[in-house]
C-alpha positions in Angstrom: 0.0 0.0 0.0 1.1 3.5 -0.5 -1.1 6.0 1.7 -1.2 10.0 0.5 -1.4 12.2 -2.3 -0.9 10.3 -5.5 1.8 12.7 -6.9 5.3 12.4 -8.8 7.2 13.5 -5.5 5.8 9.9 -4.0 7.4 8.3 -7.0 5.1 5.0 -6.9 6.4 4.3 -10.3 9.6 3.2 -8.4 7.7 0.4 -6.8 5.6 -0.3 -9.9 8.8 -1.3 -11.2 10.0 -3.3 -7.9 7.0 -5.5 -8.5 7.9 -6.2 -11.5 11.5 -7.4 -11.3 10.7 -8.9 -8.1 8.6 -11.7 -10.2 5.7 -11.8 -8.1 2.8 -10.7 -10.3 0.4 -12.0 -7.1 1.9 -8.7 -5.7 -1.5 -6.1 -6.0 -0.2 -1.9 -5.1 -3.4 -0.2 -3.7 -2.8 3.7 -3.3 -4.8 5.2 -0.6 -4.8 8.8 -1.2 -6.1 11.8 -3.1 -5.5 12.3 -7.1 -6.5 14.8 -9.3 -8.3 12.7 -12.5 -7.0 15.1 -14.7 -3.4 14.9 -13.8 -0.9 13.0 -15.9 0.3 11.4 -13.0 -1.9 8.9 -11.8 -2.4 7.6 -15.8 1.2 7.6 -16.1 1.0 4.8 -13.0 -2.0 3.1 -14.5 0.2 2.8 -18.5 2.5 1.4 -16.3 1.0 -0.7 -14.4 -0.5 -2.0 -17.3 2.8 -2.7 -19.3 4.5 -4.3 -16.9 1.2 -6.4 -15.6 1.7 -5.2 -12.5 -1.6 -5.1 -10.3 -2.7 -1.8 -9.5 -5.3 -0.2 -7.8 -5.7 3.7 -7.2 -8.7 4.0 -4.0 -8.6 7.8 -3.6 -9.2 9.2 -0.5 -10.2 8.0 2.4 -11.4 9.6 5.9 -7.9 10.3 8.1 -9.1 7.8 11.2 -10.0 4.7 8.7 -6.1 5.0 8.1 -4.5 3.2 11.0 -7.3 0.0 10.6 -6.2 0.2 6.7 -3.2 -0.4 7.4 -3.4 -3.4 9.4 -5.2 -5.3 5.7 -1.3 -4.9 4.0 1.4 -6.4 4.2 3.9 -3.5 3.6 3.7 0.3 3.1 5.5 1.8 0.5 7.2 5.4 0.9 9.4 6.8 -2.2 9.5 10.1 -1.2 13.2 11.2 -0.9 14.7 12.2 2.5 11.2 12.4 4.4 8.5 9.9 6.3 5.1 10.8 6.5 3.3 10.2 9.6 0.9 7.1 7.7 4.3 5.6 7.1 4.9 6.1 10.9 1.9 4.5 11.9 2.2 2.2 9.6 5.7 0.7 11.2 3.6 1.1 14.6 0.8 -1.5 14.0 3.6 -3.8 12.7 3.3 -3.1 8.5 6.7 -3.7 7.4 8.2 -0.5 5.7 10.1 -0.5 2.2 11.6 2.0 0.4 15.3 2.9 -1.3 15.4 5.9 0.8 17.5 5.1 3.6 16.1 7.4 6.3 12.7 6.1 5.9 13.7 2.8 6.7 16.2 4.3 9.6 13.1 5.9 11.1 10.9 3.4 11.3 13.0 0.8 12.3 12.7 -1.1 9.7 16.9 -1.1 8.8 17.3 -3.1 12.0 14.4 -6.0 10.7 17.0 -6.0 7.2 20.1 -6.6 9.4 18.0 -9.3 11.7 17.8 -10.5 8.2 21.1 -10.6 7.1 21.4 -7.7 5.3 24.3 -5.3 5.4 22.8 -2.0 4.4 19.5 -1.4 2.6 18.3 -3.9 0.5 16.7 -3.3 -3.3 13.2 -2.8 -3.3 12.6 -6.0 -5.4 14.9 -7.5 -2.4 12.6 -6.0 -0.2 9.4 -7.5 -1.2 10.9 -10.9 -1.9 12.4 -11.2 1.3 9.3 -10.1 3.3 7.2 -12.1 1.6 8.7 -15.4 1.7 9.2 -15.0 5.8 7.5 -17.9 7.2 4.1 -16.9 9.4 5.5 -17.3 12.9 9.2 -15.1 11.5 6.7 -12.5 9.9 4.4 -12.0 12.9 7.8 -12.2 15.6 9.5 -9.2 13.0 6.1 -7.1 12.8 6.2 -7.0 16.6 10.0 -5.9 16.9 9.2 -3.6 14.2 6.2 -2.2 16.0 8.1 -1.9 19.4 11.2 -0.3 17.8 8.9 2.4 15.9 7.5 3.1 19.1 10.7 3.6 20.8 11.9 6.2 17.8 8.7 7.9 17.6 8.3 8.7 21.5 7.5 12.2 22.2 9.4 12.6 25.5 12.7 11.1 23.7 11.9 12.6 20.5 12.1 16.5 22.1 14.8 15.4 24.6 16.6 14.9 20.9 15.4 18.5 19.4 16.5 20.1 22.9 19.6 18.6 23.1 20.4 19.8 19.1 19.0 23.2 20.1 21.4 23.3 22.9 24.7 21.9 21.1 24.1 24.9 18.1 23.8 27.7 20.8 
């Protein structure tokens, strides 16, 4: 799933293409998130899509709180956009959805880079490594990882330690 505007800066195409070269047309992309009909963008996904056979289905918008009990229906959120992490990516690594995405920080944020190196991984894996990895985890592997992963996002996205951090940066520049 990818949740949020459908627009070139999320760059869905990049997982469009994942899909593809990871071999596993069962793979379906849903986009949760508003598009403008008339834009090139969401028919430049869709001709995509399309070419490569790649399953792909563009929901539009839905209401803010149906976001967190979406989420919990995929098996990973998708987040393309360079050197930032939206908070439904956030809450996403919260209720256990694995994470992927080539931007490092993403991964680094939601804990996700430590699930890779439980994995065996040195650094960030492809996406197409990603998604191939992920989904052949066995059930009881997949359900022990979602919980680390949830318990790890938690610990990065608490509020007390999260303006501790800001303090201590505001402190150190003064």
């Amino acid at each position: 799933v990818a949740v949020g505007r459908i627009v070139p800066i999320k760059k869905v195409e990049l997982l469009i293409a994942a899909v593809f070269k990871s071999g596993m047309p069962e793979l379906r992309i849903t986009c949760l998130g508003p598009f403008e009909e008339e834009s090139e963008y969401p028919q430049k996904l869709r001709n995509m899509a399309k070419l490569k056979k790649v399953d792909l289905v563009l929901k539009g918008a839905i209401p803010y709180d149906e976001i967190p009990d979406s989420l919990i229906k995929y098996d990973f959120i998708f987040t393309g956009t360079p050197r930032s992490v939206d908070k439904a990516v956030i809450e996403g690594a919260l209720s256990g959805c694995f994470v992927i995405s080539s931007e490092e920080q993403a991964l680094k944020l939601t804990g996700m880079d430590k699930v890779f190196e439980e994995l065996g991984f040195r650094g960030i894996p492809t996406l197409e490594e990603q998604l191939v990895t992920l989904s052949g985890l066995h059930a009881r592997e997949k359900e022990l990882l979602r919980s680390k992963l949830s318990t790890r996002a938690r610990e990065l996205n608490d509020l007390d330690r999260t303006t501790l951090e800001i303090l201590r940066k505001i402190e150190s520049s003064i």
